[in-house]
BABA-781808 format. One record per residue (C-alpha): residue number from 0; residue in one letter; x, y, z. Coordinates in steps of 0.05 Angstrom, whole numbers, padded with zeros to 5 digits. Layout:
+------+------+--------+--------+--------+
| timi | dovo |      u |      v |      w |
+------+------+--------+--------+--------+
|  NUM |    a |      X |      Y |      Z |
...
+------+------+--------+--------+--------+
This chain:
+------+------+--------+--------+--------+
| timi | dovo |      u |      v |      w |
+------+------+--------+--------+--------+
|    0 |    x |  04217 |  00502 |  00030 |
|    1 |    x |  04191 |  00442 |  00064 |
|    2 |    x |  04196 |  00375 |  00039 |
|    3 |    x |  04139 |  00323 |  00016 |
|    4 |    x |  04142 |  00292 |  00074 |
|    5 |    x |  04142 |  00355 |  00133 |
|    6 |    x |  04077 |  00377 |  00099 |
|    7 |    x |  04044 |  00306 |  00095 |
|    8 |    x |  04084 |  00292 |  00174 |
|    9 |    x |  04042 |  00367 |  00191 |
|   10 |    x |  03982 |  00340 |  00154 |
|   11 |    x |  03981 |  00267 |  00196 |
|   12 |    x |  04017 |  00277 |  00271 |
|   13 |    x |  04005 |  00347 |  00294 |
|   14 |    x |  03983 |  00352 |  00358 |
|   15 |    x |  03913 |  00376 |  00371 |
|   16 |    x |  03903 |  00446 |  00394 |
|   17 |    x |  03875 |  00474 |  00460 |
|   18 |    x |  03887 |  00462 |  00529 |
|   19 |    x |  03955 |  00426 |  00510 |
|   20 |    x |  03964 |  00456 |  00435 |
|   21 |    x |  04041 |  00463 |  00407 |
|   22 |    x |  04075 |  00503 |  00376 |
|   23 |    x |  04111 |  00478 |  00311 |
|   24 |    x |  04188 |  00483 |  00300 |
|   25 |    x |  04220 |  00521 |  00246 |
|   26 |    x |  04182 |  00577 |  00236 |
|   27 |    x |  04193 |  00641 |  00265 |
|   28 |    x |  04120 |  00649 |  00266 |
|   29 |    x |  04102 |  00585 |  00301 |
|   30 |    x |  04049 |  00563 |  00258 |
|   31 |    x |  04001 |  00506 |  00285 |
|   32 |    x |  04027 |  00439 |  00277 |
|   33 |    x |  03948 |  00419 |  00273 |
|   34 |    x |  03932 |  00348 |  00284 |
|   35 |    x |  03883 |  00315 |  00232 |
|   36 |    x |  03884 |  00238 |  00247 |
|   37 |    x |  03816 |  00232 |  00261 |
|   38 |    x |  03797 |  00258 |  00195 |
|   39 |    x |  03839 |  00202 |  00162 |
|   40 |    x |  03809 |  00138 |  00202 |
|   41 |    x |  03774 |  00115 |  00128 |
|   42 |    x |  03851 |  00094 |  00109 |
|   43 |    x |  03886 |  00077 |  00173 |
|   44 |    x |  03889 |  00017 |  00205 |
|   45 |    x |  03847 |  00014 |  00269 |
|   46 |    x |  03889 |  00001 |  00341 |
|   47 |    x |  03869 | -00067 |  00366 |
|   48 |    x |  03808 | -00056 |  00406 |
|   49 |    x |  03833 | -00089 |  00482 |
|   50 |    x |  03838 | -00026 |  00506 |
|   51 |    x |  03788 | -00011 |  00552 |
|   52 |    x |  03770 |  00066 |  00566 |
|   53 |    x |  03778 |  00087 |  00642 |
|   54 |    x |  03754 |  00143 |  00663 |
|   55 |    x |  03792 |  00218 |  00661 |
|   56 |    x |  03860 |  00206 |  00709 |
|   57 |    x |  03882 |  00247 |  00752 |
|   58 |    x |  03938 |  00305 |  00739 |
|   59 |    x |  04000 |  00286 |  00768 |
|   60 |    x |  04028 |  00333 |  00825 |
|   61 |    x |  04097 |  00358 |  00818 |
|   62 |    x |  04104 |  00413 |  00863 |
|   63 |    x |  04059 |  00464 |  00835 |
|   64 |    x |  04061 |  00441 |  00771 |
|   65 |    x |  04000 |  00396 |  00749 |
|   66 |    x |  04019 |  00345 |  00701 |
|   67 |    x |  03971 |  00319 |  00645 |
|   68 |    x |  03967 |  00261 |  00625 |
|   69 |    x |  04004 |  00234 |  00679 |
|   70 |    x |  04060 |  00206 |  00630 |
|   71 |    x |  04134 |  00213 |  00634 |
|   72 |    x |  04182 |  00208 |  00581 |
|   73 |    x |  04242 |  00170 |  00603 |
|   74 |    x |  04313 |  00200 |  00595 |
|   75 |    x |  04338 |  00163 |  00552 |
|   76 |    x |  04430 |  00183 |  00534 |
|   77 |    x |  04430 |  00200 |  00460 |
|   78 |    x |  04357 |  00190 |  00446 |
|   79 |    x |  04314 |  00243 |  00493 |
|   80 |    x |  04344 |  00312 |  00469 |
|   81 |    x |  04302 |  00369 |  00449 |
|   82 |    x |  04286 |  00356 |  00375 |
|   83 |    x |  04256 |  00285 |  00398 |
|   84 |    x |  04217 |  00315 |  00464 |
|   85 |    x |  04189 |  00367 |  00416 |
|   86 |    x |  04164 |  00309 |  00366 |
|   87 |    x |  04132 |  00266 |  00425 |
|   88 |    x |  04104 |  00332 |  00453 |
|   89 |    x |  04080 |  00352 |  00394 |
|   90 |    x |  04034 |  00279 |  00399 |
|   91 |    x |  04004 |  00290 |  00459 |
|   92 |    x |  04015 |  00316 |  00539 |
|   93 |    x |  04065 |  00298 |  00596 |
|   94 |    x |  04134 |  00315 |  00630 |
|   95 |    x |  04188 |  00298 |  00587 |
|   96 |    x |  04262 |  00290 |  00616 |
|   97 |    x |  04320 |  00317 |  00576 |
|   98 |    x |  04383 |  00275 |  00570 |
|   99 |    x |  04415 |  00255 |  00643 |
|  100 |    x |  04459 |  00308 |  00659 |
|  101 |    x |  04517 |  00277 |  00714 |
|  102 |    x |  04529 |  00324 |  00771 |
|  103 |    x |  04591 |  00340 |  00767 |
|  104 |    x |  04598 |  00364 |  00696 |
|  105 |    x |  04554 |  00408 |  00710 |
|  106 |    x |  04580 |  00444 |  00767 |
|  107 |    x |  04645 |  00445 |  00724 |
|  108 |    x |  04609 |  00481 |  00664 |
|  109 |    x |  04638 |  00433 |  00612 |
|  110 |    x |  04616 |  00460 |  00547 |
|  111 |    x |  04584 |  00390 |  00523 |
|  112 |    x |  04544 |  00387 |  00590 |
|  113 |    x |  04515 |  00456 |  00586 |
|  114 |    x |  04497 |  00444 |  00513 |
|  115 |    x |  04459 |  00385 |  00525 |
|  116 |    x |  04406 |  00426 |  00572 |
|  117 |    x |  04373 |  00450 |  00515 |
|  118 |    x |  04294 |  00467 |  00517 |
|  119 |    x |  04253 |  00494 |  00472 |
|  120 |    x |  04220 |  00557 |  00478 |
|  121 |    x |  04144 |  00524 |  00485 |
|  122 |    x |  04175 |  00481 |  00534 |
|  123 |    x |  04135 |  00505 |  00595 |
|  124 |    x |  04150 |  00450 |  00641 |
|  125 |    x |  04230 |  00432 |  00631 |
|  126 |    x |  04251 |  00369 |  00664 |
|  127 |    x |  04323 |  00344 |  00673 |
|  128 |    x |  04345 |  00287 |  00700 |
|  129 |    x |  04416 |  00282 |  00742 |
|  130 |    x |  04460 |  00231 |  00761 |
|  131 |    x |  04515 |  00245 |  00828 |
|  132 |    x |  04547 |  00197 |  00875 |
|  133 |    x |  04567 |  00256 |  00924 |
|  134 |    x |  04511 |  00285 |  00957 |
|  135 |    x |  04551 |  00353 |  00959 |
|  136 |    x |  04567 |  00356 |  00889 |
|  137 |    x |  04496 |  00333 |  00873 |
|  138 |    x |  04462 |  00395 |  00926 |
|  139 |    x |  04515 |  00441 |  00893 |
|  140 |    x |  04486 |  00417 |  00820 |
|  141 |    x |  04409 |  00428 |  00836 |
|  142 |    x |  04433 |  00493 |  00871 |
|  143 |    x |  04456 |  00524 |  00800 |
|  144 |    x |  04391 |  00491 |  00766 |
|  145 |    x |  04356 |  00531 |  00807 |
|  146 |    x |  04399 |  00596 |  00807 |
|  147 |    x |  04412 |  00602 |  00735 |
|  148 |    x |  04339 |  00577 |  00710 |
|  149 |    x |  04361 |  00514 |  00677 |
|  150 |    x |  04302 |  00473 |  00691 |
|  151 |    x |  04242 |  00467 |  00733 |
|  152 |    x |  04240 |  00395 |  00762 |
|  153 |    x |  04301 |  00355 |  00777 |
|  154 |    x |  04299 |  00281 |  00765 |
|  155 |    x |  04353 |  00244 |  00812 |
|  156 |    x |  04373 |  00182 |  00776 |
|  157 |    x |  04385 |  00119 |  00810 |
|  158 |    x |  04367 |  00065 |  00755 |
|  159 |    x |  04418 |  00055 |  00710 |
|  160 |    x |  04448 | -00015 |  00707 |
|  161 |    x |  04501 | -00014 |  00653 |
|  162 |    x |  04565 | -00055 |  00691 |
|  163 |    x |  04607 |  00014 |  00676 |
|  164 |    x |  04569 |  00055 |  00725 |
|  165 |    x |  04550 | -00005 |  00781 |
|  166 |    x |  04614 | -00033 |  00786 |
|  167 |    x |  04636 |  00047 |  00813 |
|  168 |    x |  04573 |  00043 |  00858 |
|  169 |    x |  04526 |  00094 |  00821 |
|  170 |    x |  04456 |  00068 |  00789 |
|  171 |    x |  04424 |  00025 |  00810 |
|  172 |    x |  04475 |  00001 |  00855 |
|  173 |    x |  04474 |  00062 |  00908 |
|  174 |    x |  04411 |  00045 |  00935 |
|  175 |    x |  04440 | -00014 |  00979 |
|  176 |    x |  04477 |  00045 |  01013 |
|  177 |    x |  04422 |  00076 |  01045 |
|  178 |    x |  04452 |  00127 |  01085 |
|  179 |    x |  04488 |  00147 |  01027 |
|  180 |    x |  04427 |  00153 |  00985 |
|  181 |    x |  04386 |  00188 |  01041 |
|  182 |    x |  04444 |  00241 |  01044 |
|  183 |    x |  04438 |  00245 |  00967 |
|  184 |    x |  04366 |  00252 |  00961 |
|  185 |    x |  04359 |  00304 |  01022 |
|  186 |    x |  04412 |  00355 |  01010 |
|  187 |    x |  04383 |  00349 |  00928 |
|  188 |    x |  04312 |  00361 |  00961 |
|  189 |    x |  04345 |  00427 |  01008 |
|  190 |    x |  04387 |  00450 |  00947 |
|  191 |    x |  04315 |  00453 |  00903 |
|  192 |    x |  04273 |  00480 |  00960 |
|  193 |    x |  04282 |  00564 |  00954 |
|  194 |    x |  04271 |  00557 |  00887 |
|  195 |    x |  04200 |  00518 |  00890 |
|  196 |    x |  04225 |  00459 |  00851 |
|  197 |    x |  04207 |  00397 |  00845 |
|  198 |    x |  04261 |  00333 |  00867 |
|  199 |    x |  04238 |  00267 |  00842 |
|  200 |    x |  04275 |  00198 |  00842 |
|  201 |    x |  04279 |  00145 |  00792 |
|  202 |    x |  04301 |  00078 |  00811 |
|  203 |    x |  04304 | -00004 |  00805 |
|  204 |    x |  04269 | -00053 |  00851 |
|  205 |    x |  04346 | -00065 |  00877 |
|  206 |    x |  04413 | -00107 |  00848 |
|  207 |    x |  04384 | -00168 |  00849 |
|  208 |    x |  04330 | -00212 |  00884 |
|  209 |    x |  04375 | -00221 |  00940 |
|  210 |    x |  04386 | -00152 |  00949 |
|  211 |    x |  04322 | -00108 |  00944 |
|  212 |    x |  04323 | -00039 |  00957 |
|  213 |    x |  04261 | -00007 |  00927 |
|  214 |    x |  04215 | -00003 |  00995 |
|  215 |    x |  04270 |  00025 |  01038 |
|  216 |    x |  04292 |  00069 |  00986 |
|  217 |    x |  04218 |  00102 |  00976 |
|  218 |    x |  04210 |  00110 |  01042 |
|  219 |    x |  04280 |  00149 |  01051 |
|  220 |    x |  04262 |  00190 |  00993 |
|  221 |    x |  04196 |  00208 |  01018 |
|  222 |    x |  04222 |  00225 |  01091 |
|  223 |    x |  04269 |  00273 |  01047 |
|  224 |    x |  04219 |  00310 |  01011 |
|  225 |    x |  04212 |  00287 |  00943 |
|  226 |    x |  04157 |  00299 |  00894 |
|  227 |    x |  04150 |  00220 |  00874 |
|  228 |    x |  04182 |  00162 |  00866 |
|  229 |    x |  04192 |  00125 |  00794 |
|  230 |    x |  04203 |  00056 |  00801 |
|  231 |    x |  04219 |  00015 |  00738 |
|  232 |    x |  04202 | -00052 |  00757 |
|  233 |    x |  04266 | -00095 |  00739 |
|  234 |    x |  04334 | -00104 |  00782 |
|  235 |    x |  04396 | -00091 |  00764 |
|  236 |    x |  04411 | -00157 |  00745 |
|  237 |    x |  04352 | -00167 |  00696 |
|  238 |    x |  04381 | -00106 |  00659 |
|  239 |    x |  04324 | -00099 |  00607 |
|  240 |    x |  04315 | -00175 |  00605 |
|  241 |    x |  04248 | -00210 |  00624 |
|  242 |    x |  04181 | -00173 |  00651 |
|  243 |    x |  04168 | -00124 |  00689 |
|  244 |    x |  04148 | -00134 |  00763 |
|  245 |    x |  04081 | -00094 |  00764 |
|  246 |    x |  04065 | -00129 |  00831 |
|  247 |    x |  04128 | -00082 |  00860 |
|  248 |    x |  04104 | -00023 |  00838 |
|  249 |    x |  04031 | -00039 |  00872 |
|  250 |    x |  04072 | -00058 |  00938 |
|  251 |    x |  04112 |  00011 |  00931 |
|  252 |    x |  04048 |  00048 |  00921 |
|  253 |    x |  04022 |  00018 |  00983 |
|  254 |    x |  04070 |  00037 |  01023 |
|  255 |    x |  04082 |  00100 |  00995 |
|  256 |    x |  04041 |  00172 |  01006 |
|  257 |    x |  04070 |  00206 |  00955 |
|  258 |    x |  04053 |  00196 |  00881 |
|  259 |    x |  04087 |  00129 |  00853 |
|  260 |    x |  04102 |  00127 |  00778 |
|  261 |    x |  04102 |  00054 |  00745 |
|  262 |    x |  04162 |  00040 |  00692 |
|  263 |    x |  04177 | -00024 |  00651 |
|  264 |    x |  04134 | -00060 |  00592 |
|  265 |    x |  04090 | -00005 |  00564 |
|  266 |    x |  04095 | -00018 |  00490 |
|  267 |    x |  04028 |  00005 |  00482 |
|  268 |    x |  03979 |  00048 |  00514 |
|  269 |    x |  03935 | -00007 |  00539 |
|  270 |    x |  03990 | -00022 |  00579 |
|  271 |    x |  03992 |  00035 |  00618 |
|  272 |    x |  03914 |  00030 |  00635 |
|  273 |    x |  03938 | -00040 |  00655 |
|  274 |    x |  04002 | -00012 |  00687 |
|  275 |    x |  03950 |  00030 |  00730 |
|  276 |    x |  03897 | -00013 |  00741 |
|  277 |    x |  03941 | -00070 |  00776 |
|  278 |    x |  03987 | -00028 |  00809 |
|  279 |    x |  03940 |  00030 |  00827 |
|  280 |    x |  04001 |  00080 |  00807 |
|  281 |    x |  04000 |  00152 |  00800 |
|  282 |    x |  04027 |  00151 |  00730 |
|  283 |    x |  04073 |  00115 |  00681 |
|  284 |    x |  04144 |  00122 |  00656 |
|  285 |    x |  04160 |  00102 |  00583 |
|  286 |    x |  04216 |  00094 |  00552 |
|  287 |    x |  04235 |  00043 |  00502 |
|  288 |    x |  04163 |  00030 |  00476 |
|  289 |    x |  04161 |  00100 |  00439 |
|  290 |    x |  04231 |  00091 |  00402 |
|  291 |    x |  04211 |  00091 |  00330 |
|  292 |    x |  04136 |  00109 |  00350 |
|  293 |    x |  04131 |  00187 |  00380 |
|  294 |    x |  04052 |  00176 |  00375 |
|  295 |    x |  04054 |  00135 |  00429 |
|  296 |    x |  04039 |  00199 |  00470 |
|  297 |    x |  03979 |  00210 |  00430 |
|  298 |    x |  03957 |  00137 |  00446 |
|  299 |    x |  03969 |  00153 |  00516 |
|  300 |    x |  03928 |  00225 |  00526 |
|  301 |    x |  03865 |  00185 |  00487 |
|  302 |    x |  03873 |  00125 |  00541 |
|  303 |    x |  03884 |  00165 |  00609 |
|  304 |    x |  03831 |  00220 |  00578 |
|  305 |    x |  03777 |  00153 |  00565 |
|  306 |    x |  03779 |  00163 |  00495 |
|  307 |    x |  03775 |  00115 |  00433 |
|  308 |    x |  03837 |  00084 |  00415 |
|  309 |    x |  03879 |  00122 |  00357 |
|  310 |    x |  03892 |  00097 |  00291 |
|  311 |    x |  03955 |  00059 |  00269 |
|  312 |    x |  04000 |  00102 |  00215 |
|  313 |    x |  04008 |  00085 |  00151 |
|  314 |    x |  04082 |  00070 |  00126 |
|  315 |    x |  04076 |  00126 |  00091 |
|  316 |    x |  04056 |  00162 |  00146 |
|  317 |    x |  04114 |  00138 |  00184 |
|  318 |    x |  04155 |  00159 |  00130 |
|  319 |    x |  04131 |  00229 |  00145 |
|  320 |    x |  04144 |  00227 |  00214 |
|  321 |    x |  04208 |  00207 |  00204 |
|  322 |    x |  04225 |  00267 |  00152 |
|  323 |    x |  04199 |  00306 |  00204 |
|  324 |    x |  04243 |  00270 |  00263 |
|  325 |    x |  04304 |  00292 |  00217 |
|  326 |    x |  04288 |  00359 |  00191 |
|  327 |    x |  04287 |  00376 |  00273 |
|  328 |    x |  04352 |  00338 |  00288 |
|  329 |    x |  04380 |  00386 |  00238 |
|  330 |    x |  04352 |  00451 |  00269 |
|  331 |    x |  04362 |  00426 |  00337 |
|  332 |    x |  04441 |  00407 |  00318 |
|  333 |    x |  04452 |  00466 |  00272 |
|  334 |    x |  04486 |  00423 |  00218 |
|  335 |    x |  04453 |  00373 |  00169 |
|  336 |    x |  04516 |  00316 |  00166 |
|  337 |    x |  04506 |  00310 |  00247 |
|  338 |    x |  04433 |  00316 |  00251 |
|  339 |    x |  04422 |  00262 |  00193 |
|  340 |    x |  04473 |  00222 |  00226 |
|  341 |    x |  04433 |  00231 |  00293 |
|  342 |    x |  04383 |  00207 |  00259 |
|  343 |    x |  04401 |  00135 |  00231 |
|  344 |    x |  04394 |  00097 |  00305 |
|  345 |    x |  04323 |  00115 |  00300 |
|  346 |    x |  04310 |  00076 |  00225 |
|  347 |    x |  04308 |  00014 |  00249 |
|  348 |    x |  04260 |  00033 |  00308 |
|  349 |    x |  04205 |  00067 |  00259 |
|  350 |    x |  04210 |  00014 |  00210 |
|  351 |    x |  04207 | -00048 |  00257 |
|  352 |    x |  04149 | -00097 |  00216 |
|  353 |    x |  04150 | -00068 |  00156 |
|  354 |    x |  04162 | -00103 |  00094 |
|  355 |    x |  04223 | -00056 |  00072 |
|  356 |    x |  04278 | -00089 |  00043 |
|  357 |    x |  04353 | -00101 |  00061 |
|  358 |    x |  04384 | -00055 |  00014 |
|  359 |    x |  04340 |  00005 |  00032 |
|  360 |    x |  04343 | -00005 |  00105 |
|  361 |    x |  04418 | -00008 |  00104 |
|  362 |    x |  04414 |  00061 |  00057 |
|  363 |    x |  04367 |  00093 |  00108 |
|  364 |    x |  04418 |  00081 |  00160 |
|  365 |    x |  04472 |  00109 |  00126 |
|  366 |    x |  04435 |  00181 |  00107 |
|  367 |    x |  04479 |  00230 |  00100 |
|  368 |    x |  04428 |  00293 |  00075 |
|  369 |    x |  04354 |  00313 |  00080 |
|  370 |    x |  04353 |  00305 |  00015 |
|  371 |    x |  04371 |  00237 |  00010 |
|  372 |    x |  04333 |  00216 |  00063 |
|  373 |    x |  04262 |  00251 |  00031 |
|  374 |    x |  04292 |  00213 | -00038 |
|  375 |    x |  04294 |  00143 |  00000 |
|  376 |    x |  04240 |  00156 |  00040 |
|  377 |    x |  04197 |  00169 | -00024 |
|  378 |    x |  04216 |  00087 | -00048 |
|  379 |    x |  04167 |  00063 |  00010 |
|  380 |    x |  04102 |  00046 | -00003 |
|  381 |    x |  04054 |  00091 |  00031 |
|  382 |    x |  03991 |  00049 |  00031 |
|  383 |    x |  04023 | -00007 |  00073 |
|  384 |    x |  03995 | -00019 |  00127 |
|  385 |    x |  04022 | -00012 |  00206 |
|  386 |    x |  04046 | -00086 |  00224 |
|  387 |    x |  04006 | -00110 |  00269 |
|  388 |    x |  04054 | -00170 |  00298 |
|  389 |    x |  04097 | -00119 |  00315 |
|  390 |    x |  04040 | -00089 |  00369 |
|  391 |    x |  04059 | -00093 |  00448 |
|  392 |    x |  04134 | -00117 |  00420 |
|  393 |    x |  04197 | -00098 |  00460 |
|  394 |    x |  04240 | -00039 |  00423 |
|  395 |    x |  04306 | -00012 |  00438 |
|  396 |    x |  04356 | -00050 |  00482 |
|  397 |    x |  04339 | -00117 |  00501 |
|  398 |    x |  04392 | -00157 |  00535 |
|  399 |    x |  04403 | -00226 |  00572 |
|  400 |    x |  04415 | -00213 |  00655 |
|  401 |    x |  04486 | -00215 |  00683 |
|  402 |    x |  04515 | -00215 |  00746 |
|  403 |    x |  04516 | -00138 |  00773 |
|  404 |    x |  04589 | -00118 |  00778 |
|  405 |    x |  04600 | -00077 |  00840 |
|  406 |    x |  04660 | -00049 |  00878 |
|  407 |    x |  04700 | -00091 |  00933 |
|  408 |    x |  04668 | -00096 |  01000 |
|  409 |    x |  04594 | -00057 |  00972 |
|  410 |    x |  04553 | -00109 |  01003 |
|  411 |    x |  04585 | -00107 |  01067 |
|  412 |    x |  04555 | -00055 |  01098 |
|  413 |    x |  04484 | -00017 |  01079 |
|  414 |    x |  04515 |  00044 |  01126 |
|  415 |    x |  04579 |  00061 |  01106 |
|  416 |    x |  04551 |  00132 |  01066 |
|  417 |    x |  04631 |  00141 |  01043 |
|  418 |    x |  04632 |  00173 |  00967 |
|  419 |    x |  04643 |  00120 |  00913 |
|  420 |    x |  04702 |  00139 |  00864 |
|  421 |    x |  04699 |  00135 |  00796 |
|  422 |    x |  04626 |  00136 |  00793 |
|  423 |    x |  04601 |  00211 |  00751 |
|  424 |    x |  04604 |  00183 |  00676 |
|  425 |    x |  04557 |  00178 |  00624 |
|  426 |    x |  04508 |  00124 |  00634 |
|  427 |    x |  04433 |  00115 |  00617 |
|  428 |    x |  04379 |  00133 |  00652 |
|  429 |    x |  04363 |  00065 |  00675 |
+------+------+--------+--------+--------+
């Protein structure tokens, strides 16, 4: 029996039908999660109005797949597994990336790996992003994507600074070993090939200032074969400090022939017209800007499509969303005590700016049932408003830069394409 707040979360984000129409989770006859938002405008807030309409983009080309609009959802560890790709898809269009995958726990089969490639059946275009230090291991990993139908694009990552994963040489450190990443990217790119799919690479401008990597690095990957290039526009060092360097991404673009996706600072969908305008990118990567707001992908469809602006939820619409975020972390999971528990990162994310008080927040974050969730849920006023200040704010991680830890000697030479030990461990996606 669903809850107040799936029917009112059906009622207010459903994504529209057509062209790019969902299906809905839960029921076995996949009843239309049908969008209404439009019909609500007389009681939402209006977006700000700085968004300026462009005219229709362009697909994005990924092989033979045709990607629309051309927005990517970040993989993000922990965050990006299938019940929250089927909430943002259910918003609006895109590729979205399952949770990094590392190479070698794949080709080992380890249980926790294989479970974590999980797509839903309406999934038509499944995207998974790996993470390898060997370039055998890696070819041997998009080999078995390939031959046992796991996905249909492979994302390689190179982005992730976290001081775990740099100081072993993988992330955002390999770069700076460019024969090493060549051999990477072009026996992933040879691996994919028979089976027609798609190699992409996501990556930093480089470790630090001194030590920039992104323009060598996009034209190695191109020379290999790949699809496009992501480049989120920070180095190592920054971490997820400061801004974004949008003028990189324009420089990559010009160099580049094949597509060029822009990644850092979208918090809203005027950014990525912005993103685009300045930078004269393909398309955009997001990733923290839709923690806590899924109908960011909505925002972004209207804005690439040269539509209107959408209309700011309620916080009682955001309550239904996030009723609806849990009751799919509990399908998805197949028990209620993890999925709730899955849940509780994500509170603080949807309710960022609202007026909710102490004791309820910590409550929310210590769910434990559907049921108590809908029950606390139910204690927030509906007809607040969406919080304005907290518009085109940073969400998720934001930390101070630091010094990029890196193994003896990795500076010495650009050439030396020997294996890094240590490196295959969880990490983010950069």
């Amino acid at each position: 029996m669903e809850s107040q707040f799936q029917a009112e979360a059906q009622q207010a984000f459903g994504h529209r039908g057509g062209e790019h129409g969902y299906q809905a989770a839960g029921s076995g006859h996949g009843r239309d999660f049908a969008r209404s938002r439009c019909a609500m405008l007389d009681h939402m807030t209006l977006a700000p109005a700085d968004q300026t309409p462009i005219a229709q983009a362009k697909p994005l080309r990924l092989g033979r797949h045709d990607v629309w609009p051309p927005v990517v959802l970040a993989p993000m560890a922990g965050i990006t597994n299938v019940a929250f790709r089927r909430l943002c898809r259910e918003q609006g269009g895109g590729a979205y990336v399952c949770e990094m995958i590392t190479t070698r726990a794949l080709v080992e089969r380890i249980p926790k790996t294989l479970k974590m490639i999980s797509f839903a059946p309406d999934e038509d275009f499944r995207s998974l992003q790996l993470y390898g230090v060997d370039p055998d291991v890696t070819a041997a990993a998009v080999r078995m994507v390939g031959e046992d139908g796991l996905a249909d694009h492979v994302d390689l990552n190179f982005g992730c600074p976290v001081p775990k994963v740099t100081r072993r040489g993988g992330g955002s450190a390999l770069p700076w070993r460019r024969r090493l990443f060549g051999r990477i990217v072009g026996q992933a790119v040879a691996a994919a090939a028979p089976f027609g799919i798609p190699v992409t690479v996501k990556m930093r401008k480089g470790i630090d200032d001194d030590h920039l990597t992104y323009v060598e690095a996009g034209l190695i990957a191109q020379e290999a074969g790949v699809a496009a290039v992501a480049l989120h526009a920070r180095t190592a060092q920054q971490r997820y400090s400061g801004n974004a360097d949008w003028d990189a991404i324009a420089a990559l673009k010009q160099t580049l022939d094949v597509p060029v996706l822009g990644n850092g600072d979208i918090w809203e969908a005027a950014d990525a017209l912005r993103m685009v305008a300045h930078t004269g990118a393909d398309g955009v990567v997001v990733g923290r800007g839709c923690l806590g707001r899924p109908w960011l992908f909505a925002d972004l469809e209207a804005a690439f499509a040269g539509r209107p602006s959408q209309a700011l939820p309620s916080q009682g619409e955001v309550a239904a969303i996030m009723s609806r975020h849990a009751h799919l972390l509990v399908d998805a999971l197949g028990d209620e005590r993890h999925g709730c528990a899955d849940f509780r990162k994500h509170v603080a994310w949807y309710l960022k700016g609202f007026p909710v008080g102490g004791e309820l927040r910590r409550s929310l974050a210590m769910v434990s049932s559907l049921a108590e969730l809908d029950d606390l849920l139910a204690r927030l006023d509906p007809r607040v408003p969406f919080p304005r200040e907290a518009l085109g704010q940073p969400r998720g991680r934001v930390n101070a830069p630091g010094k990029v830890s890196l193994p003896h000697g990795w500076l010495d030479s650009r050439d030396d394409d020997a294996v890094p030990e240590g490196a295959e461990m969880e990490n983010s996606g950069g």
